[in-house]
MARMIVEX-667107 format. One record per residue: residue number from 1; residue in one letter; x, y, z of N, C-alpha, C, O, CB in turn. Coordinates in pm, whole numbers, plus 50000, padded with zeros to 5 digits. Glycine has a CB too. Layout:
NODE num residuo  n_xx  n_yy  n_zz ca_xx ca_yy ca_zz  c_xx  c_yy  c_zz  o_xx  o_yy  o_zz cb_xx cb_yy cb_zz
NODE NUM       A     X     Y     Z     X     Y     Z     X     Y     Z     X     Y     Z     X     Y     Z
...
***
This chain:
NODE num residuo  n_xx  n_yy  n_zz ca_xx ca_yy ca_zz  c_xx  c_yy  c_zz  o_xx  o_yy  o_zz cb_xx cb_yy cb_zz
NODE   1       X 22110 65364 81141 22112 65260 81040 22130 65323 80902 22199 65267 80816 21982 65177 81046
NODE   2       X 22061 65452 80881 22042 65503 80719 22204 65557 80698 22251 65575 80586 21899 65659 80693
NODE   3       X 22309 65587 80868 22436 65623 80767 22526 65539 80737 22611 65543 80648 22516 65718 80808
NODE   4       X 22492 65424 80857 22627 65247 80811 22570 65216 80663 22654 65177 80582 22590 65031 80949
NODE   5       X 22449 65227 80622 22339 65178 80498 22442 65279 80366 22512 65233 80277 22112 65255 80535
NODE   6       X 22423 65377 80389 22486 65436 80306 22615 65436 80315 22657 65413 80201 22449 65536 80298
NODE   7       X 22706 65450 80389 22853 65437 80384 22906 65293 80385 23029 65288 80400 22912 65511 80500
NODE   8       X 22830 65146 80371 22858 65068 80329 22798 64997 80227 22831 64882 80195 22877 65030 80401
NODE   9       X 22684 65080 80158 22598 65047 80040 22543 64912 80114 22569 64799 80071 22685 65027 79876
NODE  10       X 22497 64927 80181 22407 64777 80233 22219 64849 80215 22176 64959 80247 22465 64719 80475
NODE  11       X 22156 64746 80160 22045 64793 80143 21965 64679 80208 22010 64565 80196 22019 64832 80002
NODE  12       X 21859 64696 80270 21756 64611 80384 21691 64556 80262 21654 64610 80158 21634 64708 80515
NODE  13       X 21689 64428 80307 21626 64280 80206 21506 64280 80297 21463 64311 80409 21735 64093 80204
NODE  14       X 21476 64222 80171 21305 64239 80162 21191 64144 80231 21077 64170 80268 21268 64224 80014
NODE  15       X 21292 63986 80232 21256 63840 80244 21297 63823 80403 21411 63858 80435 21347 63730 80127
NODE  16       X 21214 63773 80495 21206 63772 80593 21330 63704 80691 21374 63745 80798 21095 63733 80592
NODE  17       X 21369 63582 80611 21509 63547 80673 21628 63610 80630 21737 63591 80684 21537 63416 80656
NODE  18       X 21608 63682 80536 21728 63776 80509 21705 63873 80576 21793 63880 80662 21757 63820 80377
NODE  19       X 21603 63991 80589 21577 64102 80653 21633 64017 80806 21748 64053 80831 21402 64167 80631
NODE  20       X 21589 63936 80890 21629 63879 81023 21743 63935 81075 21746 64022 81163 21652 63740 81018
NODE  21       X 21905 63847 80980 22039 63831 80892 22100 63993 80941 22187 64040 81015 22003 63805 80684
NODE  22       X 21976 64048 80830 22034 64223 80824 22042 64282 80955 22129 64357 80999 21927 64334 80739
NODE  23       X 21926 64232 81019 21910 64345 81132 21990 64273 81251 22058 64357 81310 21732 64384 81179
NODE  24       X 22002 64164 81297 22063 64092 81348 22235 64126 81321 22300 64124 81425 22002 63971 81308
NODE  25       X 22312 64157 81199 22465 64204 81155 22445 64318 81215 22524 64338 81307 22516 64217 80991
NODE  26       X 22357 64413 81193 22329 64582 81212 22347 64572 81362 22431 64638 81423 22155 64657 81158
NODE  27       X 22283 64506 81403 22269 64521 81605 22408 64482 81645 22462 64549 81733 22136 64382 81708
NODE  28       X 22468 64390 81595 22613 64340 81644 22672 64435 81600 22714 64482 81706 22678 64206 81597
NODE  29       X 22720 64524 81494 22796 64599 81426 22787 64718 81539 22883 64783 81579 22747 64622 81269
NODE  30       X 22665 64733 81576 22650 64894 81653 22680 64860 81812 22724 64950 81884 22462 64977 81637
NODE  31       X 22664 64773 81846 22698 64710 81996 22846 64719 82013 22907 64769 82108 22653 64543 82015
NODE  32       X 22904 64654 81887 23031 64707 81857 23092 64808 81874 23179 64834 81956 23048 64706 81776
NODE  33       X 23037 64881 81779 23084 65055 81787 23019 65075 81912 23115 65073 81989 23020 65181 81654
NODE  34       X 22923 65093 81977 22924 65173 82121 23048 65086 82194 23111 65169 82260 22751 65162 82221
NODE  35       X 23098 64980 82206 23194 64923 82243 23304 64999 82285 23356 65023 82394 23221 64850 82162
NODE  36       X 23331 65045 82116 23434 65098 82064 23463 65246 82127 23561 65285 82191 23413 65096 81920
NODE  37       X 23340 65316 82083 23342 65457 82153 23348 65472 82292 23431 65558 82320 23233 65527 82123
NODE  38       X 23291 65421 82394 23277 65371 82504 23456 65408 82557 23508 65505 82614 23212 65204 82488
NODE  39       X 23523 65245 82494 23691 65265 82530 23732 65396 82478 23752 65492 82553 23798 65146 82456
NODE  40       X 23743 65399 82381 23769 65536 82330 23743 65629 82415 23840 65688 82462 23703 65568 82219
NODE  41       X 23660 65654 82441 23620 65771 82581 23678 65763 82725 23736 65837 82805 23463 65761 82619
NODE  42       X 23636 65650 82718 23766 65641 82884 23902 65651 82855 23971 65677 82953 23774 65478 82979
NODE  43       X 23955 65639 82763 24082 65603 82754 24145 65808 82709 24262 65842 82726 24100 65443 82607
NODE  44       X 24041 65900 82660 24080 65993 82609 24123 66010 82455 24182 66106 82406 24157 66015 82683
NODE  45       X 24077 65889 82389 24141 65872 82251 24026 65988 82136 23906 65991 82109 24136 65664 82204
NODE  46       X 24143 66066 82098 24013 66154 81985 24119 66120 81872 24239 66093 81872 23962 66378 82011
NODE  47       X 24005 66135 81759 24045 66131 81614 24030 66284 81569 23927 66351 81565 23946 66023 81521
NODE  48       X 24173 66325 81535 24177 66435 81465 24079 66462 81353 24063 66376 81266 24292 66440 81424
NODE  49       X 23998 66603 81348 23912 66594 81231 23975 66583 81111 23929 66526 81012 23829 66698 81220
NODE  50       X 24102 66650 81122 24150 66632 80924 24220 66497 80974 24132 66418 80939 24300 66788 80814
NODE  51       X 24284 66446 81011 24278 66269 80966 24128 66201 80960 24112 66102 80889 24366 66167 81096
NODE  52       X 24029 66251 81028 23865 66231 80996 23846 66255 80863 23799 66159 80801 23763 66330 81074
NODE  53       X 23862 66328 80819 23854 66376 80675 23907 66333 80562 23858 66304 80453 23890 66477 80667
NODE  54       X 24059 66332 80625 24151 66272 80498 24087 66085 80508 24082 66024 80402 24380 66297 80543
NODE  55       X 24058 66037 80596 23983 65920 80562 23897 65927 80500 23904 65849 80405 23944 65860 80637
NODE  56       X 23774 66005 80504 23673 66014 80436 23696 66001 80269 23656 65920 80185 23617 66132 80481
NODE  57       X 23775 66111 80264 23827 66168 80128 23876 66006 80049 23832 65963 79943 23985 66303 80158
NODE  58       X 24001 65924 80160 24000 65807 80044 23876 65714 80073 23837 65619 80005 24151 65707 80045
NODE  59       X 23851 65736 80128 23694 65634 80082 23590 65651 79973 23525 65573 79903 23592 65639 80191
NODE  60       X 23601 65791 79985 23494 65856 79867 23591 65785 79773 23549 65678 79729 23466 66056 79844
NODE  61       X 23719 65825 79732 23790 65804 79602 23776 65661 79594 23783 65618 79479 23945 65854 79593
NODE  62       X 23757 65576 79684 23787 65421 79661 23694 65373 79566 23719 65312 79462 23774 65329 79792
NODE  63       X 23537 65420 79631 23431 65407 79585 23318 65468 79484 23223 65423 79421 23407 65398 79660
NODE  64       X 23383 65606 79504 23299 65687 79436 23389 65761 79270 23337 65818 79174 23250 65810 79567
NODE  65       X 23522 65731 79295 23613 65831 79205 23683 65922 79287 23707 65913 79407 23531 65919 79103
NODE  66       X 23713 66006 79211 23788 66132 79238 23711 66258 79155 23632 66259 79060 23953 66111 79186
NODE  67       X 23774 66363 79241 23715 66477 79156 23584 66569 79274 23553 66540 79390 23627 66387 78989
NODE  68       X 23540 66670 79197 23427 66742 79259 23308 66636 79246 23243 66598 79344 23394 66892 79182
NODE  69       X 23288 66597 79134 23176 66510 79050 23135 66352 79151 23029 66290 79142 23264 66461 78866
NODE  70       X 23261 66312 79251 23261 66219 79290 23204 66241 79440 23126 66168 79500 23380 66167 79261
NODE  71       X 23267 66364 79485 23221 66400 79642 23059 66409 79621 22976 66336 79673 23296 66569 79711
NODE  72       X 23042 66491 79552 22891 66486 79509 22782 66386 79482 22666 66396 79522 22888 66534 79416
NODE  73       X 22833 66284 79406 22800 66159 79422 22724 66120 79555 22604 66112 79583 22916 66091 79407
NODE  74       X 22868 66093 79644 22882 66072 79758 22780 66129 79890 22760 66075 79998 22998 66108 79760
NODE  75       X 22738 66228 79846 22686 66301 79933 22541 66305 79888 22446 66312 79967 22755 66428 79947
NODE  76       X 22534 66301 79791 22373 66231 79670 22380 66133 79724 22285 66152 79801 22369 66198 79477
NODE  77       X 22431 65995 79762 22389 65876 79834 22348 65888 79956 22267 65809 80004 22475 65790 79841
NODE  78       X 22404 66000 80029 22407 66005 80138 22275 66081 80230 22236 66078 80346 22526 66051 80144
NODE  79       X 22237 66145 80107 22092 66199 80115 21999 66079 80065 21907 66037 80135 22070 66342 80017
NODE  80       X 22020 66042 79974 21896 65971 79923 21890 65825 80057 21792 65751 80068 21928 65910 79719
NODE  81       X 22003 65815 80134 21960 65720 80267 21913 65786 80384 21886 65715 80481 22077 65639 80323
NODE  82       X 21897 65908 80392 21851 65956 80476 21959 66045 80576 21923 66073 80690 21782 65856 80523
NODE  83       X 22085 66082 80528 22158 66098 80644 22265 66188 80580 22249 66202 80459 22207 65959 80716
NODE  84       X 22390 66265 80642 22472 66334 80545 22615 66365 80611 22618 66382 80733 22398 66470 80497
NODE  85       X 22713 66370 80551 22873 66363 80583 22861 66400 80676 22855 66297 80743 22982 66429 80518
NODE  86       X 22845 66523 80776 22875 66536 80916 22831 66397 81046 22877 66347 81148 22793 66676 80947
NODE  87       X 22701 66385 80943 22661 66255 81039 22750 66092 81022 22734 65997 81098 22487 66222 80997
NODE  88       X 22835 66097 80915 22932 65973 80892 23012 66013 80950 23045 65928 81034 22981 65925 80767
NODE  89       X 23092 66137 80960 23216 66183 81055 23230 66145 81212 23325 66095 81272 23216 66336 81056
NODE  90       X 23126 66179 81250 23045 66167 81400 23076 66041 81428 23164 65993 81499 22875 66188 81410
NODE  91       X 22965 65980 81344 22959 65828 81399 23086 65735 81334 23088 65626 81391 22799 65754 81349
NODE  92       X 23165 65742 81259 23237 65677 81237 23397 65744 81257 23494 65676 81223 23191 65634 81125
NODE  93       X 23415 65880 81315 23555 65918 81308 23669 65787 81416 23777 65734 81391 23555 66103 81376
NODE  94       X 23555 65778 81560 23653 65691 81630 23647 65577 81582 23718 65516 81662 23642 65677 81764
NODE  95       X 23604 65484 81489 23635 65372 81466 23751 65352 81317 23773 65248 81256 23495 65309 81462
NODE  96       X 23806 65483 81292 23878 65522 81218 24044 65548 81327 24126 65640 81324 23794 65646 81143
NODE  97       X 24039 65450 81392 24155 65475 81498 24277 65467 81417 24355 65562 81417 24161 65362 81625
NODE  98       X 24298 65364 81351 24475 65321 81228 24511 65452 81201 24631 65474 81186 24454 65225 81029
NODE  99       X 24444 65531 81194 24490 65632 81125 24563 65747 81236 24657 65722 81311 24365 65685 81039
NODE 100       X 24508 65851 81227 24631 65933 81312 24552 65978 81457 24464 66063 81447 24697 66100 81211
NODE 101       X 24572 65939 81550 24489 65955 81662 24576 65934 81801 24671 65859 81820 24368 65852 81649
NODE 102       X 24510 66030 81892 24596 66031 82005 24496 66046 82131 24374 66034 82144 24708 66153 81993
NODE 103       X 24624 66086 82237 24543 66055 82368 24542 66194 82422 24629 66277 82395 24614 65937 82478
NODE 104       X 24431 66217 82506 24421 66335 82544 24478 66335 82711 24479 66440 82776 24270 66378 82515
***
């Protein structure tokens, strides 16, 4: 939860039918992705790490800027949720399929 939290800036509400909302999107979102990875695995589909990367990279820029100053940022959020870039790579490289990915 602390790396979707941080790589989509979603922060857990406080108020009981919203907190519900949150955790209730969070459980569908990840049911999802095991979904996702799941096919992905049978099928042999890997995501190259530098297209892993070069995604990363425009996301940081989308959100964070550009520059050294911005990765850093980035990775300061990513600690202060509890979690850090290798662990967004991991869990999010196969759902980064659009991009350059093949079959093994």
């Amino acid at each position: 939860m602390d790396t979707l939290s941080a790589l989509y800036g979603m922060t857990k509400p406080q108020e009981p039918a919203e907190l519900d909302t949150y955790q209730r999107d969070f459980a569908k979102a990840s049911a999802i992705g095991m979904v996702i990875d799941r096919a992905a695995a049978e099928r042999g589909i890997v995501v190259a790490e530098r297209a892993a990367q070069d995604y990363l990279g425009r996301y940081i820029e989308q959100y964070f800027g550009n520059g050294a100053d911005a990765r850093a940022a980035f990775v300061e959020a990513l600690g202060q949720a509890g979690t850090s870039e290798p662990a967004v790579l991991v869990r999010s490289s196969v759902r980064w399929l659009p991009l350059s990915c093949s079959s093994r």
